[in-house]
C-alpha positions in Angstrom: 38.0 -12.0 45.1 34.9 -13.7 46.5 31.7 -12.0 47.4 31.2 -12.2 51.3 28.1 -14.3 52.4 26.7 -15.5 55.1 27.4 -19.2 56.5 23.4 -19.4 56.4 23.7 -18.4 52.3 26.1 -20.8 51.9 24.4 -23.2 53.6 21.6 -22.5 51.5 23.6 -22.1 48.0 25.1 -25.1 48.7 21.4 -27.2 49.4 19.9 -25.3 46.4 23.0 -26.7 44.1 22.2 -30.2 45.1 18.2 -29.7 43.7 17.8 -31.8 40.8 15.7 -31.1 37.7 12.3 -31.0 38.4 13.0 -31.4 41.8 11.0 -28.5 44.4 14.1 -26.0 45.9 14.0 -25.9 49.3 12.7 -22.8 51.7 14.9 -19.5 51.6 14.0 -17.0 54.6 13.7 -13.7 52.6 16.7 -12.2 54.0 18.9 -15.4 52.5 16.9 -14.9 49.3 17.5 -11.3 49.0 21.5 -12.0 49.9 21.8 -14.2 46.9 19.5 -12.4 44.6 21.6 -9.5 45.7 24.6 -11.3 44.4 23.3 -12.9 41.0 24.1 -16.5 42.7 20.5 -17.3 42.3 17.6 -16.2 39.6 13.5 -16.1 40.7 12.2 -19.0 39.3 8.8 -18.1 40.2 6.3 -18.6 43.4 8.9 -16.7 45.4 11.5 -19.7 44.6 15.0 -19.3 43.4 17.2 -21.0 41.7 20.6 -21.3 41.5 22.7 -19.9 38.6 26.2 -20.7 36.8 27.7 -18.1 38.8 25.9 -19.6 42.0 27.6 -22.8 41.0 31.0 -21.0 40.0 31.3 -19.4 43.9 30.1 -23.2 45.1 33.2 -24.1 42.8 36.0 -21.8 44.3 36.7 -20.3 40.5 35.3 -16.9 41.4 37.4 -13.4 41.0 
């Protein structure tokens, strides 16, 4: 079964999913960041950025448990 998020950590998955390489991620509010951090969908990449991961991408995908 999915984890539960909230439509703004969606929202946000979804935007951070569409970053290319090299490309700056766009502006998490900390409560967003800490949701996904929360749910290893996203790694710290540094400066207080994130970015997403496989299993990020996977929940994007629909192929979670």
């Amino acid at each position: 079964m999915s984890k539960s998020l909230s439509p703004e950590a969606v929202e946000a998955l979804r935007r951070l999913n569409d970053v290319g390489v090299g490309q700056q991620a766009p502006a998490l509010t900390s409560s967003v960041s800490a949701e996904l951090l929360a749910g290893g969908l996203v790694a710290e990449a540094g400066s207080g950025e994130v970015e997403i991961t496989c299993n990020g991408r996977q929940y994007l995908s629909g192929d979670c448990d």
